[in-house]
N, C-alpha and C positions, 0 to 999 in steps of 0.2 A: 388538452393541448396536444397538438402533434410533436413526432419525435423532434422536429429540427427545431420546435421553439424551445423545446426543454431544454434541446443542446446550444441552442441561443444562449437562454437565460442563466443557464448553469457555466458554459464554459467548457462544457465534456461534450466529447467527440460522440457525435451518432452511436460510430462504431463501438463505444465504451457502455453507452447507455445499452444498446444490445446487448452487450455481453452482462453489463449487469441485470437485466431482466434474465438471463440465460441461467446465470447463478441463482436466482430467486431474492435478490435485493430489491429488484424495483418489478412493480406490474402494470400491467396495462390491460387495457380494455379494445379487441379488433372491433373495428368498424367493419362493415358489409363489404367493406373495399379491400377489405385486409391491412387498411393502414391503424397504426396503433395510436392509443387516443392514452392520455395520462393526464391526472387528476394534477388539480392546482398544489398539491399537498405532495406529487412528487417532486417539486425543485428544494423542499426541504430534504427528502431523504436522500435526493443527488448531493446536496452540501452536505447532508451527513459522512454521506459514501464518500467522497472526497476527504471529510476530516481524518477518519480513520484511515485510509489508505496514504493520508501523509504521514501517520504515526508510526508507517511500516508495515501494517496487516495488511492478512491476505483476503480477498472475498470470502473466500470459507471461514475465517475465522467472526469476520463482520458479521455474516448470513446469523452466525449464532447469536448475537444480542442485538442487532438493529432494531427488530421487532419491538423488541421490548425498550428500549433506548428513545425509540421514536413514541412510542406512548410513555412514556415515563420520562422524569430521569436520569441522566447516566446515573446518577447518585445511586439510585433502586434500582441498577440493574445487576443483580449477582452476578453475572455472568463476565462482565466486561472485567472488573479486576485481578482475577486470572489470569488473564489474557493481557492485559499489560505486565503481567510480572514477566510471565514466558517470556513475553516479545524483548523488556528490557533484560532478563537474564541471557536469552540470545544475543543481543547486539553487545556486553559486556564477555560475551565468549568471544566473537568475531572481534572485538578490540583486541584482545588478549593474543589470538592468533594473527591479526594480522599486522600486531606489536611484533613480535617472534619472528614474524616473513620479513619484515621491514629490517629489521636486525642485521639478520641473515644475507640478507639482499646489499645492507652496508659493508657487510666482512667479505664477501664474495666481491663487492669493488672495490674495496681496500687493498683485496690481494689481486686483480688481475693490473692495477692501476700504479702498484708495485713497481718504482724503479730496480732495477738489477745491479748490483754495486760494478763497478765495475774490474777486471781483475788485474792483481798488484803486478806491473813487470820490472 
């Protein structure tokens, strides 16, 4: 199938699909014409690639267990459970700080929003 059925069938922009062949998540086969031809078996690892990338991963992290992910599954792949712990012990830091900014950003209203008493004559 050509790129634009894939980005049909999938939902993902051309432009996405390119970059994830660019990354080495998805591959293809040039035709004589230069136009890129992809197997029926990629609109699975596109819904892949989109699963992951809603859990917050980056393609390079993906790139590391798709491989295996996609023949297998997730279940057997050592790799992918690492990789969710990182990702959720990140997004429990980023709570944490942006708990603290929130804070900060109330006290900093609190006092510009300060009435001024006014003085005794």
């Amino acid at each position: 199938m050509k790129i634009g059925e894939l980005s049909q069938q999938t939902g993902v922009s051309v432009r996405s699909l390119r970059h994830y062949e660019h990354c080495g998540l998805l591959t293809s086969v040039r035709q004589a014409n230069g136009y890129r031809e992809y197997s029926p078996l990629a609109v699975e690892t596109v819904e892949s690639i989109k699963l992951y990338l809603n859990l917050g991963l980056t393609t390079e992290q993906i790139a590391g267990f798709l491989t295996c992910v996609l023949q297998n599954k997730e279940a057997f792949c050592s790799e992918v459970l690492p990789v969710y712990h990182k990702k959720l012990a990140d997004i429990d830091r980023q709570i944490i700080e942006l708990s603290q900014i929130r804070i900060n950003l109330l006290d900093r209203i609190a006092s510009l929003t300060k009435t001024e008493p006014e003085p005794n004559i």
